[in-house]
C-alpha positions, 0 to 999 in steps of 0.5 A: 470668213471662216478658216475652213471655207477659205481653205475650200475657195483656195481648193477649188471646191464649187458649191451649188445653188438652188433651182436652175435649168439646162436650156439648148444651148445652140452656141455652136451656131457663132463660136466657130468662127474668130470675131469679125469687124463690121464695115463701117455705117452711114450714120450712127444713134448714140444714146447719152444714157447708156449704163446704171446711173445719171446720164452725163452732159452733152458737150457737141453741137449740130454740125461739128465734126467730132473724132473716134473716141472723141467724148460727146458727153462730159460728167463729173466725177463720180456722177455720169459716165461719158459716151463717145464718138464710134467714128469720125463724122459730123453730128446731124441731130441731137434729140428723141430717139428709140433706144435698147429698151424692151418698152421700146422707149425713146430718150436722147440720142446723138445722131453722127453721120459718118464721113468714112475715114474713121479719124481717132484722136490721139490718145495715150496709155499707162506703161506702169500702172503701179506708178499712178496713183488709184485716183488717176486710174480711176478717172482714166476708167471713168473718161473712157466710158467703161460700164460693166459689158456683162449686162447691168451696165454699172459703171466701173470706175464707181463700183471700183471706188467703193472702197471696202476690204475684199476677199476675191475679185471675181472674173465673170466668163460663164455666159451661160444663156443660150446662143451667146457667145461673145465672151467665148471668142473674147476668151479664146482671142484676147486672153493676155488682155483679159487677164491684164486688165484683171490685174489692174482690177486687182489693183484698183480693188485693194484685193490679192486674189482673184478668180476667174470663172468659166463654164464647162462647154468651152474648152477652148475659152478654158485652155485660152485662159489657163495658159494666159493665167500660167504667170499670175499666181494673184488670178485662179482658174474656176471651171463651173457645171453647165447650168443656166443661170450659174452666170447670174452674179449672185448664182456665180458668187454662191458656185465659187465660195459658198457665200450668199449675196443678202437680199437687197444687198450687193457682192461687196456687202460679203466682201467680193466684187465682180467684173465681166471679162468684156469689162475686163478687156475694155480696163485693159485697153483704156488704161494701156492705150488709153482707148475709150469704149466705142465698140464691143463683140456682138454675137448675131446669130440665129438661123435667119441669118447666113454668117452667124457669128461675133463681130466688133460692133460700133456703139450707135450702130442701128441694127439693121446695119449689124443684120445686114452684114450678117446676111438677114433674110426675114422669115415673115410676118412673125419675124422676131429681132431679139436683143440678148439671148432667149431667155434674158432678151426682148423682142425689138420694135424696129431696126433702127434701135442702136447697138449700146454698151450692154447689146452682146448678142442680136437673136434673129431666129427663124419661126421653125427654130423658136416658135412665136409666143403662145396665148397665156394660159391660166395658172394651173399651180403646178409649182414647176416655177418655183422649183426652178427660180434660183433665187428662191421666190415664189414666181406664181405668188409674184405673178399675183400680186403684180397683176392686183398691183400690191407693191407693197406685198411684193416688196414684202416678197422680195420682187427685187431679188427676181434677176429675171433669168427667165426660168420660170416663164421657160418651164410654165406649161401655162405659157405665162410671160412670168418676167414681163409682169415682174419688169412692169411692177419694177418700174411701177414700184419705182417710178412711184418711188421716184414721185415720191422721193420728188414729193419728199423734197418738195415739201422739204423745200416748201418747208426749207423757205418758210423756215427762212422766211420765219428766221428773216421776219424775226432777223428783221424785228430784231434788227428794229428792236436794237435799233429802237434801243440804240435811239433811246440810249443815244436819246438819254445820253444826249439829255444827260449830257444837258442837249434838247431831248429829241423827244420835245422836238418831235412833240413840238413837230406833232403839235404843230401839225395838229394846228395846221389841221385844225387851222385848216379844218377851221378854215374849211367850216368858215367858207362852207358857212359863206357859201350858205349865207350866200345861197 
Protein backbone atom coordinates (compact mmCIF):
# COMPACT_ATOMS: atom_id res chain seq x y z
CA UNK A 1 0.00 0.00 0.00
CA UNK A 2 0.93 3.09 -1.20
CA UNK A 3 2.23 5.93 1.73
CA UNK A 4 -0.36 8.42 0.46
CA UNK A 5 -3.46 6.11 0.38
CA UNK A 6 -2.49 4.91 3.75
CA UNK A 7 -2.59 8.32 4.82
CA UNK A 8 -6.05 8.79 3.24
CA UNK A 9 -7.46 5.58 5.23
CA UNK A 10 -5.94 7.03 8.28
CA UNK A 11 -7.93 10.35 7.28
CA UNK A 12 -11.13 9.04 7.12
CA UNK A 13 -11.56 9.62 3.17
CA UNK A 14 -14.56 7.43 1.91
CA UNK A 15 -14.11 6.36 -1.99
CA UNK A 16 -16.92 5.27 -3.93
CA UNK A 17 -18.01 2.38 -6.11
CA UNK A 18 -19.72 1.97 -9.18
CA UNK A 19 -23.50 1.69 -9.71
CA UNK A 20 -25.87 1.34 -6.73
CA UNK A 21 -29.53 2.29 -5.93
CA UNK A 22 -31.30 4.02 -3.08
CA UNK A 23 -34.40 1.64 -2.42
CA UNK A 24 -37.12 2.70 0.32
CA UNK A 25 -35.88 1.89 3.08
CA UNK A 26 -38.79 1.46 5.64
CA UNK A 27 -36.23 0.19 8.61
CA UNK A 28 -38.43 2.53 10.95
CA UNK A 29 -41.03 -0.15 10.82
CA UNK A 30 -38.32 -2.31 13.59
CA UNK A 31 -35.87 0.08 14.79
CA UNK A 32 -38.02 1.69 17.42
CA UNK A 33 -38.29 -0.81 19.62
CA UNK A 34 -34.98 -2.35 21.69
CA UNK A 35 -34.57 -6.37 20.91
CA UNK A 36 -37.14 -8.57 22.36
CA UNK A 37 -36.83 -12.33 23.61
CA UNK A 38 -38.77 -14.80 22.01
CA UNK A 39 -40.98 -17.33 24.31
CA UNK A 40 -39.54 -20.25 24.01
CA UNK A 41 -40.93 -23.53 20.99
CA UNK A 42 -42.61 -26.66 21.50
CA UNK A 43 -39.86 -28.44 19.18
CA UNK A 44 -37.23 -26.97 17.31
CA UNK A 45 -35.31 -28.27 13.56
CA UNK A 46 -31.75 -27.65 13.67
CA UNK A 47 -29.94 -28.38 10.22
CA UNK A 48 -26.52 -29.95 10.80
CA UNK A 49 -25.19 -27.92 8.02
CA UNK A 50 -25.74 -24.46 8.84
CA UNK A 51 -22.41 -22.19 7.48
CA UNK A 52 -20.00 -22.44 4.11
CA UNK A 53 -17.94 -25.69 4.31
CA UNK A 54 -18.43 -29.38 5.15
CA UNK A 55 -21.14 -29.91 7.58
CA UNK A 56 -19.80 -31.87 10.75
CA UNK A 57 -20.57 -35.25 12.49
CA UNK A 58 -23.60 -35.93 14.22
CA UNK A 59 -22.95 -36.79 17.88
CA UNK A 60 -26.68 -37.21 19.68
CA UNK A 61 -29.10 -40.05 19.27
CA UNK A 62 -33.07 -40.55 19.19
CA UNK A 63 -34.23 -40.06 22.70
CA UNK A 64 -31.30 -38.42 24.68
CA UNK A 65 -31.82 -35.37 26.49
CA UNK A 66 -29.47 -32.82 25.45
CA UNK A 67 -28.69 -28.99 27.42
CA UNK A 68 -28.58 -25.28 25.74
CA UNK A 69 -25.59 -25.15 24.37
CA UNK A 70 -24.78 -28.56 24.32
CA UNK A 71 -22.97 -29.77 20.75
CA UNK A 72 -25.03 -31.96 18.50
CA UNK A 73 -22.24 -32.03 16.19
CA UNK A 74 -18.68 -32.82 16.62
CA UNK A 75 -15.93 -31.95 13.96
CA UNK A 76 -12.47 -31.60 13.49
CA UNK A 77 -10.54 -29.15 13.65
CA UNK A 78 -10.53 -26.90 10.58
CA UNK A 79 -13.22 -28.90 8.92
CA UNK A 80 -16.88 -28.77 9.91
CA UNK A 81 -18.42 -26.16 12.47
CA UNK A 82 -20.36 -27.39 15.35
CA UNK A 83 -24.01 -26.60 15.82
CA UNK A 84 -25.79 -26.85 19.05
CA UNK A 85 -28.87 -27.59 21.24
CA UNK A 86 -31.33 -23.98 21.37
CA UNK A 87 -32.60 -25.57 24.72
CA UNK A 88 -32.73 -28.00 27.01
CA UNK A 89 -35.13 -30.97 25.73
CA UNK A 90 -34.98 -34.50 23.96
CA UNK A 91 -34.07 -35.27 20.64
CA UNK A 92 -37.56 -36.88 18.46
CA UNK A 93 -35.80 -37.29 15.10
CA UNK A 94 -32.69 -36.93 13.21
CA UNK A 95 -33.32 -36.84 9.15
CA UNK A 96 -34.59 -35.14 6.06
CA UNK A 97 -35.88 -32.05 6.47
CA UNK A 98 -36.98 -28.66 4.70
CA UNK A 99 -34.20 -25.91 5.49
CA UNK A 100 -33.39 -22.06 4.82
CA UNK A 101 -32.80 -22.45 0.95
CA UNK A 102 -34.58 -20.47 -1.79
CA UNK A 103 -34.85 -24.29 -3.62
CA UNK A 104 -36.47 -25.06 -0.66
CA UNK A 105 -34.30 -28.08 -0.25
CA UNK A 106 -34.37 -30.73 2.34
CA UNK A 107 -30.89 -31.90 4.15
CA UNK A 108 -30.46 -33.07 7.76
CA UNK A 109 -32.03 -31.70 10.50
CA UNK A 110 -31.98 -32.58 14.07
CA UNK A 111 -35.47 -32.28 15.67
CA UNK A 112 -35.74 -31.24 19.81
CA UNK A 113 -38.62 -31.34 21.53
CA UNK A 114 -38.24 -29.05 24.25
CA UNK A 115 -39.04 -29.64 27.90
CA UNK A 116 -39.54 -25.91 29.08
CA UNK A 117 -36.66 -25.49 31.69
CA UNK A 118 -34.23 -24.51 29.20
CA UNK A 119 -31.37 -26.21 31.10
CA UNK A 120 -27.52 -24.68 29.91
CA UNK A 121 -24.52 -26.54 30.51
CA UNK A 122 -21.93 -25.31 32.33
CA UNK A 123 -19.43 -23.36 30.69
CA UNK A 124 -16.49 -21.11 31.18
CA UNK A 125 -14.97 -18.01 29.84
CA UNK A 126 -11.51 -16.06 29.21
CA UNK A 127 -10.95 -13.35 31.59
CA UNK A 128 -7.31 -12.41 29.52
CA UNK A 129 -7.28 -13.56 26.16
CA UNK A 130 -3.85 -12.07 25.92
CA UNK A 131 -2.76 -14.96 28.02
CA UNK A 132 -4.18 -17.99 25.58
CA UNK A 133 -2.53 -18.87 23.07
CA UNK A 134 -4.11 -18.23 19.17
CA UNK A 135 -4.49 -21.95 18.71
CA UNK A 136 -6.87 -21.81 22.19
CA UNK A 137 -8.61 -19.05 20.92
CA UNK A 138 -9.15 -20.21 17.71
CA UNK A 139 -10.63 -23.47 18.73
CA UNK A 140 -12.72 -21.86 21.30
CA UNK A 141 -14.41 -20.04 18.37
CA UNK A 142 -14.56 -23.06 16.27
CA UNK A 143 -16.26 -25.36 19.52
CA UNK A 144 -18.89 -22.57 19.81
CA UNK A 145 -20.02 -22.77 16.29
CA UNK A 146 -19.17 -19.09 15.31
CA UNK A 147 -19.89 -18.54 11.36
CA UNK A 148 -20.07 -15.07 9.84
CA UNK A 149 -23.95 -13.59 10.96
CA UNK A 150 -23.61 -11.21 8.22
CA UNK A 151 -25.03 -13.42 5.49
CA UNK A 152 -22.26 -15.88 4.02
CA UNK A 153 -21.82 -17.72 6.85
CA UNK A 154 -18.30 -18.74 6.59
CA UNK A 155 -16.74 -20.06 9.48
CA UNK A 156 -14.82 -17.60 11.60
CA UNK A 157 -12.07 -19.68 13.53
CA UNK A 158 -11.21 -20.85 9.67
CA UNK A 159 -11.35 -17.32 7.93
CA UNK A 160 -9.35 -16.25 10.98
CA UNK A 161 -6.54 -19.14 10.47
CA UNK A 162 -5.78 -17.73 7.17
CA UNK A 163 -2.65 -16.32 8.24
CA UNK A 164 -1.34 -13.75 5.92
CA UNK A 165 0.11 -9.92 6.98
CA UNK A 166 -3.13 -7.71 7.05
CA UNK A 167 -3.39 -3.95 6.92
CA UNK A 168 -7.08 -3.52 8.42
CA UNK A 169 -9.81 -5.67 10.08
CA UNK A 170 -12.85 -4.17 8.93
CA UNK A 171 -16.05 -4.29 11.22
CA UNK A 172 -19.11 -4.50 8.69
CA UNK A 173 -22.25 -2.41 10.51
CA UNK A 174 -23.74 -1.02 7.23
CA UNK A 175 -27.04 -3.21 6.46
CA UNK A 176 -27.76 -1.22 3.93
CA UNK A 177 -30.60 -3.61 2.52
CA UNK A 178 -34.05 -2.23 3.23
CA UNK A 179 -36.48 -3.18 6.32
CA UNK A 180 -33.32 -4.94 8.17
CA UNK A 181 -32.47 -3.66 11.21
CA UNK A 182 -31.06 -6.37 13.47
CA UNK A 183 -27.42 -4.98 13.18
CA UNK A 184 -29.06 -1.40 14.03
CA UNK A 185 -30.48 -2.42 17.65
CA UNK A 186 -27.21 -5.05 18.18
CA UNK A 187 -25.24 -1.46 17.79
CA UNK A 188 -27.31 0.57 19.85
CA UNK A 189 -27.55 -2.35 22.92
CA UNK A 190 -24.39 -4.18 22.83
CA UNK A 191 -21.71 -2.03 21.66
CA UNK A 192 -18.92 -2.46 24.59
CA UNK A 193 -19.68 -6.01 23.10
CA UNK A 194 -19.25 -5.43 19.93
CA UNK A 195 -16.23 -3.78 20.39
CA UNK A 196 -14.72 -6.16 22.70
CA UNK A 197 -15.20 -8.82 20.41
CA UNK A 198 -13.58 -6.66 17.64
CA UNK A 199 -10.46 -6.53 19.74
CA UNK A 200 -10.21 -10.12 20.02
CA UNK A 201 -10.32 -10.28 16.27
CA UNK A 202 -7.59 -7.93 16.16
CA UNK A 203 -5.77 -10.19 18.03
CA UNK A 204 -6.37 -13.48 16.40
CA UNK A 205 -5.86 -11.27 12.85
CA UNK A 206 -2.44 -10.31 13.55
CA UNK A 207 -3.24 -6.97 12.67
CA UNK A 208 -3.51 -3.20 14.58
CA UNK A 209 -5.74 -1.34 13.17
CA UNK A 210 -9.19 -1.70 12.84
CA UNK A 211 -12.24 0.00 11.33
CA UNK A 212 -15.58 -0.13 11.86
CA UNK A 213 -18.08 1.09 9.32
CA UNK A 214 -21.60 2.24 9.53
CA UNK A 215 -24.14 3.70 7.56
CA UNK A 216 -25.21 7.11 7.72
CA UNK A 217 -29.33 6.83 8.41
CA UNK A 218 -28.36 5.43 11.96
CA UNK A 219 -27.53 7.73 14.20
CA UNK A 220 -28.03 6.27 17.27
CA UNK A 221 -26.05 2.96 16.01
CA UNK A 222 -23.24 5.82 15.31
CA UNK A 223 -23.32 7.67 18.90
CA UNK A 224 -23.65 3.95 20.43
CA UNK A 225 -20.38 2.96 18.79
CA UNK A 226 -18.34 6.16 19.02
CA UNK A 227 -18.68 6.19 22.59
CA UNK A 228 -18.01 2.34 22.92
CA UNK A 229 -14.94 2.95 20.89
CA UNK A 230 -13.60 6.39 22.82
CA UNK A 231 -10.79 3.96 24.62
CA UNK A 232 -9.75 1.93 21.76
CA UNK A 233 -7.24 3.81 19.91
CA UNK A 234 -6.52 0.26 17.58
CA UNK A 235 -10.67 0.60 16.08
CA UNK A 236 -12.00 3.99 13.92
CA UNK A 237 -15.18 4.88 13.33
CA UNK A 238 -16.34 5.15 9.57
CA UNK A 239 -19.44 6.64 8.50
CA UNK A 240 -20.54 5.71 4.91
CA UNK A 241 -23.43 7.45 2.40
CA UNK A 242 -26.40 5.54 2.12
CA UNK A 243 -26.28 3.27 -0.96
CA UNK A 244 -27.66 0.08 -1.29
CA UNK A 245 -25.49 -1.99 -1.60
CA UNK A 246 -22.39 -0.34 0.06
CA UNK A 247 -22.80 -3.14 2.79
CA UNK A 248 -21.61 -5.75 0.20
CA UNK A 249 -18.16 -6.71 1.18
CA UNK A 250 -16.29 -5.94 -1.85
CA UNK A 251 -18.44 -2.56 -2.02
CA UNK A 252 -17.52 -1.73 1.54
CA UNK A 253 -13.63 -2.72 1.26
CA UNK A 254 -13.67 -0.32 -2.17
CA UNK A 255 -15.69 2.72 0.29
CA UNK A 256 -13.21 2.49 3.08
CA UNK A 257 -9.80 2.26 1.31
CA UNK A 258 -10.07 2.72 -2.35
CA UNK A 259 -8.82 -0.93 -2.98
CA UNK A 260 -10.57 -3.65 -5.06
CA UNK A 261 -11.26 -6.93 -4.32
CA UNK A 262 -9.89 -9.15 -7.68
CA UNK A 263 -12.21 -11.36 -9.38
CA UNK A 264 -12.44 -14.64 -8.05
CA UNK A 265 -10.22 -13.36 -5.18
CA UNK A 266 -10.93 -12.54 -1.49
CA UNK A 267 -10.53 -9.54 1.06
CA UNK A 268 -7.37 -11.19 2.42
CA UNK A 269 -5.75 -11.46 -1.20
CA UNK A 270 -5.32 -7.13 -0.61
CA UNK A 271 -4.53 -7.55 2.75
CA UNK A 272 -7.96 -6.84 4.60
CA UNK A 273 -10.19 -9.02 6.42
CA UNK A 274 -13.86 -8.47 7.50
CA UNK A 275 -16.15 -9.39 9.91
CA UNK A 276 -20.23 -8.57 10.85
CA UNK A 277 -20.73 -7.07 14.01
CA UNK A 278 -23.19 -9.79 14.91
CA UNK A 279 -20.01 -11.86 14.04
CA UNK A 280 -18.37 -9.73 16.17
CA UNK A 281 -20.73 -9.97 19.33
CA UNK A 282 -20.87 -13.66 19.18
CA UNK A 283 -16.65 -13.79 19.42
CA UNK A 284 -17.16 -11.77 22.22
CA UNK A 285 -19.48 -13.95 23.98
CA UNK A 286 -18.00 -17.23 23.14
CA UNK A 287 -14.48 -16.33 24.28
CA UNK A 288 -15.74 -14.14 27.43
CA UNK A 289 -18.42 -16.51 28.66
CA UNK A 290 -17.72 -19.31 26.87
CA UNK A 291 -21.63 -19.12 25.10
CA UNK A 292 -21.98 -21.20 21.90
CA UNK A 293 -23.87 -19.62 19.23
CA UNK A 294 -27.63 -20.65 19.92
CA UNK A 295 -29.58 -17.60 18.89
CA UNK A 296 -29.02 -14.55 17.19
CA UNK A 297 -31.35 -10.96 16.58
CA UNK A 298 -33.80 -11.35 14.06
CA UNK A 299 -35.73 -8.46 12.53
CA UNK A 300 -39.64 -9.49 11.66
CA UNK A 301 -41.18 -6.94 10.03
CA UNK A 302 -43.30 -5.92 7.43
CA UNK A 303 -46.98 -4.56 7.73
CA UNK A 304 -48.57 -8.22 8.13
CA UNK A 305 -47.33 -8.25 11.26
CA UNK A 306 -48.83 -6.37 14.67
CA UNK A 307 -45.17 -6.14 16.68
CA UNK A 308 -42.66 -5.62 14.07
CA UNK A 309 -39.54 -5.50 15.61
CA UNK A 310 -36.02 -7.50 16.69
CA UNK A 311 -36.29 -10.43 18.80
CA UNK A 312 -33.58 -12.88 20.07
CA UNK A 313 -34.41 -15.91 18.32
CA UNK A 314 -33.29 -19.61 18.89
CA UNK A 315 -31.58 -21.41 16.02
CA UNK A 316 -34.17 -24.21 15.08
CA UNK A 317 -36.69 -21.95 15.75
CA UNK A 318 -39.63 -22.95 12.86
CA UNK A 319 -40.93 -19.73 11.48
CA UNK A 320 -44.10 -19.91 12.22
CA UNK A 321 -43.50 -19.92 15.90
CA UNK A 322 -41.24 -16.31 15.08
CA UNK A 323 -44.36 -14.96 13.26
CA UNK A 324 -46.70 -15.92 15.87
CA UNK A 325 -45.12 -14.10 18.49
CA UNK A 326 -44.94 -11.41 16.41
CA UNK A 327 -48.87 -11.13 15.80
CA UNK A 328 -49.07 -12.41 11.92
CA UNK A 329 -52.02 -12.17 10.39
CA UNK A 330 -52.06 -13.40 6.27
CA UNK A 331 -53.27 -10.98 4.12
CA UNK A 332 -54.38 -14.03 1.49
CA UNK A 333 -53.84 -16.29 -1.06
CA UNK A 334 -50.82 -13.85 -2.18
CA UNK A 335 -49.27 -13.92 0.96
CA UNK A 336 -45.14 -14.02 0.80
CA UNK A 337 -43.14 -15.41 4.05
CA UNK A 338 -39.63 -13.73 2.85
CA UNK A 339 -36.46 -14.94 4.56
CA UNK A 340 -33.77 -11.79 4.16
CA UNK A 341 -34.68 -8.52 2.90
CA UNK A 342 -36.42 -7.41 -0.34
CA UNK A 343 -33.71 -7.44 -2.28
CA UNK A 344 -31.45 -10.40 -1.05
CA UNK A 345 -34.07 -12.39 0.26
CA UNK A 346 -36.34 -15.68 -0.99
CA UNK A 347 -39.87 -16.33 -0.53
CA UNK A 348 -40.36 -19.42 1.58
CA UNK A 349 -42.18 -22.67 0.88
CA UNK A 350 -43.65 -23.01 4.17
CA UNK A 351 -43.77 -22.08 7.85
CA UNK A 352 -42.03 -24.95 9.16
CA UNK A 353 -38.47 -23.85 7.72
CA UNK A 354 -35.99 -23.30 11.08
CA UNK A 355 -34.40 -19.84 11.84
CA UNK A 356 -30.42 -20.80 11.10
CA UNK A 357 -27.28 -18.85 11.76
CA UNK A 358 -27.19 -16.51 8.71
CA UNK A 359 -31.81 -15.80 9.03
CA UNK A 360 -31.38 -11.83 10.18
CA UNK A 361 -34.67 -10.73 9.07
CA UNK A 362 -38.47 -12.42 8.40
CA UNK A 363 -40.21 -10.07 5.66
CA UNK A 364 -43.88 -10.54 5.88
CA UNK A 365 -45.14 -7.62 3.84
CA UNK A 366 -48.99 -7.21 3.01
CA UNK A 367 -49.65 -7.33 -1.05
CA UNK A 368 -50.41 -3.34 -0.64
CA UNK A 369 -46.89 -2.92 0.47
CA UNK A 370 -44.63 -4.96 -1.98
CA UNK A 371 -46.87 -6.07 -4.93
CA UNK A 372 -46.62 -9.87 -6.10
CA UNK A 373 -44.01 -10.51 -8.67
CA UNK A 374 -45.06 -9.56 -12.34
CA UNK A 375 -44.86 -11.96 -15.57
CA UNK A 376 -41.48 -11.26 -17.36
CA UNK A 377 -41.24 -9.28 -19.76
CA UNK A 378 -38.99 -9.52 -22.75
CA UNK A 379 -35.68 -7.73 -22.48
CA UNK A 380 -36.06 -4.23 -24.21
CA UNK A 381 -32.11 -3.44 -23.95
CA UNK A 382 -32.56 -0.64 -22.01
CA UNK A 383 -29.10 -0.78 -20.21
CA UNK A 384 -30.69 0.37 -16.66
CA UNK A 385 -29.20 -3.16 -15.28
CA UNK A 386 -25.78 -2.53 -16.19
CA UNK A 387 -25.87 0.81 -15.17
CA UNK A 388 -26.65 -0.24 -11.47
CA UNK A 389 -24.55 -3.47 -10.91
CA UNK A 390 -21.87 -2.37 -8.68
CA UNK A 391 -19.91 -5.04 -9.50
CA UNK A 392 -19.53 -4.07 -13.07
CA UNK A 393 -21.17 -6.90 -15.23
CA UNK A 394 -23.42 -7.10 -17.88
CA UNK A 395 -26.55 -8.49 -16.23
CA UNK A 396 -28.39 -8.60 -19.67
CA UNK A 397 -25.57 -10.48 -21.42
CA UNK A 398 -25.64 -12.84 -18.09
CA UNK A 399 -29.04 -13.36 -18.26
CA UNK A 400 -28.37 -14.67 -21.96
CA UNK A 401 -26.04 -17.15 -21.47
CA UNK A 402 -27.48 -18.59 -18.29
CA UNK A 403 -30.93 -19.37 -20.13
CA UNK A 404 -28.64 -21.19 -23.30
CA UNK A 405 -26.74 -22.74 -20.28
CA UNK A 406 -23.21 -21.63 -21.76
CA UNK A 407 -21.24 -21.96 -18.68
CA UNK A 408 -18.38 -21.68 -20.16
CA UNK A 409 -19.15 -18.19 -21.25
CA UNK A 410 -20.43 -17.21 -18.30
CA UNK A 411 -17.23 -18.07 -16.58
CA UNK A 412 -15.76 -16.15 -18.96
CA UNK A 413 -18.18 -13.30 -17.96
CA UNK A 414 -17.46 -13.55 -14.41
CA UNK A 415 -21.24 -14.82 -13.34
CA UNK A 416 -19.22 -15.20 -9.78
CA UNK A 417 -18.37 -12.05 -9.27
CA UNK A 418 -22.40 -11.33 -9.40
CA UNK A 419 -23.21 -10.69 -4.93
CA UNK A 420 -26.82 -10.81 -6.22
CA UNK A 421 -27.73 -7.50 -4.52
CA UNK A 422 -30.81 -7.43 -6.58
CA UNK A 423 -30.22 -4.34 -8.36
CA UNK A 424 -30.58 -4.94 -11.35
CA UNK A 425 -33.73 -7.19 -11.18
CA UNK A 426 -35.15 -3.64 -8.69
CA UNK A 427 -34.53 -1.52 -11.74
CA UNK A 428 -35.69 -3.85 -14.99
CA UNK A 429 -38.96 -2.38 -16.52
CA UNK A 430 -39.09 -5.71 -17.92
CA UNK A 431 -39.71 -7.24 -14.56
CA UNK A 432 -36.90 -10.04 -15.45
CA UNK A 433 -35.97 -12.17 -12.16
CA UNK A 434 -32.30 -11.26 -13.14
CA UNK A 435 -30.91 -13.01 -9.92
CA UNK A 436 -32.96 -16.40 -10.05
CA UNK A 437 -31.12 -17.19 -13.37
CA UNK A 438 -27.91 -16.08 -12.32
CA UNK A 439 -28.28 -18.73 -8.67
CA UNK A 440 -29.47 -21.43 -10.90
CA UNK A 441 -26.19 -21.11 -13.39
CA UNK A 442 -24.29 -21.04 -9.82
CA UNK A 443 -25.56 -24.17 -8.94
CA UNK A 444 -25.44 -25.96 -12.53
CA UNK A 445 -21.77 -24.72 -12.86
CA UNK A 446 -21.01 -26.10 -9.69
CA UNK A 447 -22.86 -28.97 -9.24
CA UNK A 448 -21.45 -29.92 -12.73
CA UNK A 449 -17.75 -29.13 -11.07
CA UNK A 450 -18.76 -31.27 -8.24
CA UNK A 451 -19.24 -34.27 -10.81
CA UNK A 452 -16.38 -33.40 -12.17
CA UNK A 453 -14.09 -33.07 -9.43
CA UNK A 454 -15.83 -37.03 -8.54
CA UNK A 455 -15.14 -38.08 -12.11
CA UNK A 456 -11.43 -36.90 -11.63
CA UNK A 457 -10.77 -38.85 -8.41
CA UNK A 458 -12.29 -41.64 -9.55
CA UNK A 459 -10.13 -42.12 -12.42
CA UNK A 460 -7.09 -41.40 -10.25
CA UNK A 461 -8.24 -44.18 -8.01
CA UNK A 462 -8.97 -46.62 -10.98
CA UNK A 463 -5.67 -45.38 -12.13
CA UNK A 464 -4.02 -45.51 -8.34
CA UNK A 465 -5.11 -49.62 -8.20
CA UNK A 466 -3.77 -50.45 -11.49
CA UNK A 467 -0.52 -48.85 -10.65
CA UNK A 468 -0.11 -50.90 -7.59
CA UNK A 469 -1.39 -54.02 -8.84
CA UNK A 470 1.55 -53.33 -11.79
CA UNK A 471 4.05 -52.81 -8.96
CA UNK A 472 2.69 -56.05 -6.76
CA UNK A 473 2.85 -58.19 -10.31
CA UNK A 474 6.54 -57.11 -10.91
CA UNK A 475 7.27 -57.32 -6.66
CA UNK A 476 6.02 -60.66 -6.93
CA UNK A 477 8.19 -61.78 -10.44
CA UNK A 478 11.03 -60.65 -8.60
CA UNK A 479 10.42 -62.23 -5.69
CA UNK A 480 10.57 -65.56 -7.81
CA UNK A 481 13.39 -64.71 -9.88
CA UNK A 482 15.54 -64.05 -6.63
CA UNK A 483 14.44 -67.05 -5.04
CA UNK A 484 14.94 -69.11 -8.64
CA UNK A 485 18.67 -67.72 -8.22
CA UNK A 486 19.03 -68.32 -4.66
CA UNK A 487 18.42 -72.46 -5.43
CA UNK A 488 20.51 -72.33 -8.19
CA UNK A 489 23.45 -70.96 -5.93
CA UNK A 490 22.69 -72.79 -2.99
CA UNK A 491 22.17 -75.81 -5.82
CA UNK A 492 26.28 -75.24 -7.18
CA UNK A 493 27.47 -74.70 -3.50
CA UNK A 494 26.08 -78.08 -2.61
CA UNK A 495 27.91 -79.64 -5.74
CA UNK A 496 30.96 -77.88 -5.08
CA UNK A 497 31.37 -78.92 -1.87
CA UNK A 498 31.23 -82.93 -3.37
CA UNK A 499 27.07 -83.43 -2.17
CA UNK A 500 24.48 -84.87 -4.89
CA UNK A 501 23.39 -82.24 -6.95
CA UNK A 502 19.67 -81.70 -6.49
CA UNK A 503 19.09 -81.60 -10.05
CA UNK A 504 20.04 -85.74 -10.51
CA UNK A 505 17.48 -86.22 -7.84
CA UNK A 506 14.89 -84.28 -9.43
CA UNK A 507 15.66 -86.08 -13.00
CA UNK A 508 15.63 -89.52 -11.23
CA UNK A 509 12.09 -88.53 -9.57
CA UNK A 510 10.83 -87.44 -13.45
CA UNK A 511 12.13 -90.46 -15.00
CA UNK A 512 10.48 -92.63 -12.69
CA UNK A 513 7.18 -91.00 -13.28
CA UNK A 514 7.70 -91.40 -16.89
CA UNK A 515 7.83 -95.60 -16.45
CA UNK A 516 5.15 -95.52 -14.12
CA UNK A 517 3.09 -93.76 -16.94
CA UNK A 518 4.32 -96.13 -19.46
CA UNK A 519 4.19 -99.11 -17.27
CA UNK A 520 0.46 -97.98 -16.87
CA UNK A 521 -0.39 -97.31 -20.30
CA UNK A 522 1.20 -100.82 -21.07
CA UNK A 523 -0.94 -102.38 -18.88
CA UNK A 524 -4.04 -100.60 -19.91
CA UNK A 525 -3.28 -101.83 -23.84
CA UNK A 526 -2.62 -105.42 -22.59
CA UNK A 527 -6.37 -105.66 -20.79
CA UNK A 528 -7.86 -103.87 -23.74
CA UNK A 529 -6.32 -106.49 -26.14
CA UNK A 530 -7.78 -109.22 -23.69
CA UNK A 531 -11.00 -108.13 -23.42
CA UNK A 532 -11.12 -108.42 -27.49
CA UNK A 533 -9.68 -111.76 -28.06
CA UNK A 534 -12.37 -112.70 -25.50
CA UNK A 535 -15.37 -111.09 -27.54
Amino acid sequence: MSAAAKKAIEAGHIWSFPGGIHPPERKELSNSSAIAPLALAENYAVPVKQHAGAPAEICVAVGERVLRGQPLTESTTGQGLPIHAPTSGTVTAIGPGRIAHPSGMADVVIRIQADGEDEAVLTEGITDYSQVSRAELLNRIRLAGVAGLGGAGFPTAQKLALQRPIDYLIINGVECEPYISADDRLMREHAASIVDGAEILLHLAGCNKGLVAIEDNKPEAIEAMRKALHEHPHLSLRVVPTKYPSGGEKQLIQLLTGRQVPSRGLPIDIGLIMHNVGTAYAVSRAIRNGEALTERVVTVTGEAVRQPGNYWVRIGTPVAHVLQQAGFTSSGDQQRIIMGGPMMGFTLPDVDVPVVKISNCLLVPSTAELAPAQQEMPCIRCGACADVCPAQLLPQQLQWLAKAKDHDALEQQNLFDCIECGACAYVCPSEIPLVHYYRKAKAEIRNIAREKAKAEIARERFEARNERLEREKEERLERHRKAAEARKKAQAEQVKSGGDNPNDAVQAAIARAKARKAAQQKAAAEQQSSNEDKS
